[in-house]
N, C-alpha and C positions, 0 to 999 in steps of 0.2 A: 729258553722256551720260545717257539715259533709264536710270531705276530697273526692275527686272525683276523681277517677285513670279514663286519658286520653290516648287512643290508634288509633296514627295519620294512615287513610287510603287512597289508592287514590279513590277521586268520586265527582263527577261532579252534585250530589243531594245537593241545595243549602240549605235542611232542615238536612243535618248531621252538619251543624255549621263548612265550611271552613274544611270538611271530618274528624272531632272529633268526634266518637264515643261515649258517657257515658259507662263506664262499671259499671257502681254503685249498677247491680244486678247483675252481671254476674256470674255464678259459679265458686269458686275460683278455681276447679283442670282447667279449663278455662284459666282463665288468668295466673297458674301459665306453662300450655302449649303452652300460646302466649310468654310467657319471656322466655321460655329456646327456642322456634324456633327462638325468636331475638336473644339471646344470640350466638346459634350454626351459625346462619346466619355470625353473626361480626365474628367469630372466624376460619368461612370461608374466610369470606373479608380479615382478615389480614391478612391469610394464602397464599391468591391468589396475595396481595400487597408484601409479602414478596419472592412468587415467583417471583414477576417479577423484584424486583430489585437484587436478587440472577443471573437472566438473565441477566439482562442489566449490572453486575459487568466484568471487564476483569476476565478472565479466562486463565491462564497456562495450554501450551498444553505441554512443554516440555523442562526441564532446561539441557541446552548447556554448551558445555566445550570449545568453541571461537566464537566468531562474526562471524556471515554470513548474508546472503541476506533469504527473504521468498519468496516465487509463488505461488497464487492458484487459480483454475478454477476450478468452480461448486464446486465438492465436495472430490477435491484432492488438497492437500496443499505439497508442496514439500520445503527440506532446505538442506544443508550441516552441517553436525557434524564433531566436532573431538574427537577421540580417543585418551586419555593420554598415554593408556596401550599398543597401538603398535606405537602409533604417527604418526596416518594418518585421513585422512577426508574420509567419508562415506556418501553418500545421503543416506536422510528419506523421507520417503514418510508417509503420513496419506491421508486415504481415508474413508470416511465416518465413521470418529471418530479412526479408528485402521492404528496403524505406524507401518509399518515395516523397513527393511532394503534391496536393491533391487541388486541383485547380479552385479553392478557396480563396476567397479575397483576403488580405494583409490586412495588417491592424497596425497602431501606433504604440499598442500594447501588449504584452499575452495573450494568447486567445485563449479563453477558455472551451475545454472541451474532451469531451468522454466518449467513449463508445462501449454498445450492450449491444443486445439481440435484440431487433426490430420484431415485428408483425410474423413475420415467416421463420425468426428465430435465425437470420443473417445477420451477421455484425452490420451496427450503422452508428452514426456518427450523430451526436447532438453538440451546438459549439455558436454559441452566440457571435452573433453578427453586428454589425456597428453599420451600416448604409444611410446615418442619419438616426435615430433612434437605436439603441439594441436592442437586440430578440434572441430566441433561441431557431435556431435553423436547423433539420434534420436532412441527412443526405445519407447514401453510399460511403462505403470507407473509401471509393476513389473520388471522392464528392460528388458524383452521380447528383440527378434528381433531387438540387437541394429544395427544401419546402421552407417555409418559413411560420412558425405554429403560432397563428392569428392568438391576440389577446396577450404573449409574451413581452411586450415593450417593456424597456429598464429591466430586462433580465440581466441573472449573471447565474454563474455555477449551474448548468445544466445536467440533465446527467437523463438515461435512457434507457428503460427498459420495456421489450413488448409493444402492446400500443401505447405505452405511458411515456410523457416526461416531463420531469419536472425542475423546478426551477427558484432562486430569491428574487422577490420582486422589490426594488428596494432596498435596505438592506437587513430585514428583520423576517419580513411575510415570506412565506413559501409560496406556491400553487403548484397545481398538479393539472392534466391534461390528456387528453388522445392528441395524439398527434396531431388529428387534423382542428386541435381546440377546442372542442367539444367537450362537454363534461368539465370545461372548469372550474374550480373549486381553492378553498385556501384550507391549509394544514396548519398545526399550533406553530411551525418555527419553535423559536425562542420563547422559554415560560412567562408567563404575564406576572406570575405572581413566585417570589421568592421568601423562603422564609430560614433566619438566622440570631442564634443566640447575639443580642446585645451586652456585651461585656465591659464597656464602656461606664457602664450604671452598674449598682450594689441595691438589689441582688442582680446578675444578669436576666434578661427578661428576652421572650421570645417576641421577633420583627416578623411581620411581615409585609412586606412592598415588592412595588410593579420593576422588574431590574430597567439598570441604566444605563445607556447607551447598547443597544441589545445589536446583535449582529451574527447572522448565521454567515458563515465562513466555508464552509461544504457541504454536498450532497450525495449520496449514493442510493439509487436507487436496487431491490432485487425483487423480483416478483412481486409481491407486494408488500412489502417492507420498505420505509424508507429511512436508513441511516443520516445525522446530521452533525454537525460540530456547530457551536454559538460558544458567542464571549456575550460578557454583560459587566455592568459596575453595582456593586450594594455597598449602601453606608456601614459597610462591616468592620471598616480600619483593617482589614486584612489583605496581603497581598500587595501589591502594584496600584495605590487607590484605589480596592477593594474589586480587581477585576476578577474574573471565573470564567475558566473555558471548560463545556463538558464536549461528551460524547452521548446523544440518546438516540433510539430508535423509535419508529410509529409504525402502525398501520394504515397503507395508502386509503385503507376503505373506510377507516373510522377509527378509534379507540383511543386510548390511553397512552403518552408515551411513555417511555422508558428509561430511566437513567441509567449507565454504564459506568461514565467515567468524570471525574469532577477532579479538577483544581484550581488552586488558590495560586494566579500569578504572582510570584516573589523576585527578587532579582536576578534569578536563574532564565525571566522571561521564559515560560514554561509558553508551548502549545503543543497541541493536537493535531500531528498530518495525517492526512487519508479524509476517510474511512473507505475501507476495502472489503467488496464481500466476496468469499469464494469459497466454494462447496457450502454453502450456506454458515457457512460462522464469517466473524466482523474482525475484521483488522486495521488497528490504528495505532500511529506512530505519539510519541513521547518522547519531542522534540527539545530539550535543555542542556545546557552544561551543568546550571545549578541541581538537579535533581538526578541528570542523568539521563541519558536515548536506550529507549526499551521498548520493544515492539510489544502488543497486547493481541490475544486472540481473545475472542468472545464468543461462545457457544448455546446460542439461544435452544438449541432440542436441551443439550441438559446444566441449562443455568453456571457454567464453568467457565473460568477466564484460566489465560496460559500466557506465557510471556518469556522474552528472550532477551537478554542485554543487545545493547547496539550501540555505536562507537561514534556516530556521526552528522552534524547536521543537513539533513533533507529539507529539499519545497516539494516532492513530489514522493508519492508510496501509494502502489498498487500491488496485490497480493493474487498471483493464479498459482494454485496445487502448494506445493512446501517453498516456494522461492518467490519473491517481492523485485519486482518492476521501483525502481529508486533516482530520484535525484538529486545529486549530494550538491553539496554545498562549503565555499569553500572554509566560510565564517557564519555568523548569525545573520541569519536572512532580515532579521525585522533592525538590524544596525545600517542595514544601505545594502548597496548593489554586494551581493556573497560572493560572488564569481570572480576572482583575480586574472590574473595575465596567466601570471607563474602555476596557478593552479585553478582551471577551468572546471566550472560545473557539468559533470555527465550525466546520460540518461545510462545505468548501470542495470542487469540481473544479479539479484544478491545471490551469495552463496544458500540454500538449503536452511531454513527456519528450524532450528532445533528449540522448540519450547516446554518449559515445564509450567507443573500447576501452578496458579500462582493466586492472590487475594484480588477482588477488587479494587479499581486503581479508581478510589470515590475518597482523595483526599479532604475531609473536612476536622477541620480542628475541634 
């Protein structure tokens, strides 16, 4: 019996036999024209497959010489570097792919520093200053026009949004501000009052006290929202000497805050990197061996958290669209200097955030 070369099309005529063609007369320079456009077609396909997970792979934007924090909005990403060769720290900026360095003065430390939409809704730069006292200083993402926002001394973790920014003063109080320091005012930070089952005593009985050693650790600022991370100690016997590090938000105009995210420091030395906002939901890192690294999304329109595993420890995490601005680390940041010889700390774009639903990450026993 003659062999039959079949060539599958799409068609809705019930007399092609389920859209099978007969080529069985067809002329071969024919059919050997139909095999190389399959052929070029696949070799498209795979080429188009291989872009996209070339895309979806992390990508190094820039290997560091110490652990810092990242920042980005829209399409300005900002870090602190250090220099071996004079041994000083330098802001970077990248802005639509290309980093420069912005005539900012060096520090002997990390510089901390953020950037959001200013007044006009252009990226600008908020990033304390050390000239003797520190402050928060506001500039240009080329350090343009830097201003210096009167009433900020002993700031640290600044962060910018609009006419707003804000800042720790010390290491517990918050305040907020215009720009030009006007309007300022102080925010709750860290809760005054804590309250937890004493288990220590029969029956357990409910505490409540002022927490201890209180320390707000970051800020983010969005419209008017202000995101925060705080450690604290309570005589709870739980944890790491009864340390807690949450995640809450407030309203920069007034209100109540909010709790998100709570745990109980154990040997795993748990913290909290970030907080990240973008498209209005909150993004914070869940930084441990013991427990495990898991990115969290938070959806304030509808009360919803999501979450994704994650492999590695970070000092920095910023979230624009599906993919997070990162920088890794090579061991536990809070055991000494993370960054090795052999394996250097980067400022990385992570691959594409695949998250699902997931429970509140508000660990209490």
């Amino acid at each position: 019996m003659a062999s039959r070369s079949l060539l599958l099309v799409e068609s809705s005529d019930a007399r092609t036999f389920r859209g099978a063609v007969l080529l069985k007369d067809m002329p071969s320079r024919i059919i050997s024209a139909v095999a190389l456009c399959v052929f070029v077609a696949g070799v498209v396909l795979l080429g188009l497959v291989g872009s996209a997970v070339a895309a979806a792979a992390p990508s190094t934007i820039a290997v560091l010489g110490g652990a810092t924090a990242v920042e980005a909005y829209g399409e300005v990403d900002v870090w602190s570097d250090y220099n071996p060769a004079n041994r000083s720290w330098h802001v970077v900026v990248r802005r639509h792919g290309q980093i420069s360095t912005p005539p900012i003065p060096t520090a002997s430390k990390a510089i901390e520093v953020d950037v959001g939409p200013g007044p006009s809704g252009a990226p600008m730069l908020a990033y304390v200053g050390c000239a003797g006292t520190c402050h928060v200083v506001v500039s240009g993402v080329d350090g343009s026009a830097p201003q210096t926002v009167p009433g900020s001394d002993g700031a640290s973790h600044p962060t910018i949004w609009g006419d707003r920014v804000a800042w720790v003063s010390g290491k517990a109080k918050v305040e907020i501000s215009r720009l030009d320091g006007s309007q300022r005012r102080a925010l709750p930070g860290v809760p005054h009052r804590k309250c937890y089952y004493k288990e220590s005593v029969t029956p357990s009985r409910l505490v409540c006290e002022a927490p201890q050693s209180p320390e707000v650790e970051a800020l983010q600022l969005y419209h008017s929202q202000l995101a925060l991370i705080d450690t604290f100690i309570l005589n709870d016997n739980i944890g790491a000497v009864g340390t807690t590090t949450e995640v809450r938000t407030e309203p920069v105009t007034g209100g109540p805050q909010r709790l998100l995210a709570l745990m109980d420091v154990g040997e795993g030395d748990e913290s909290w990197i970030g907080p990240s906002w973008s498209e209005g939901k909150l993004y914070f890192y869940k930084d441990s061996t013991g427990a495990g690294f898991v990115v969290y999304r938070f959806d304030p329109a509808r009360d919803t958290y999501a979450s994704a595993s994650a492999f590695t420890y970070l000092t920095g995490f910023s979230v624009i669209g599906d993919r997070a601005y990162e920088v890794t680390a090579s061991g536990d940041p809070r055991a000494g200097n993370p960054c090795f010889e052999d394996e250097p700390c980067v400022v990385r774009l992570s691959e594409p955030l695949t998250l699902e639903p997931a429970k509140a990450p508000v660990h209490v026993p």
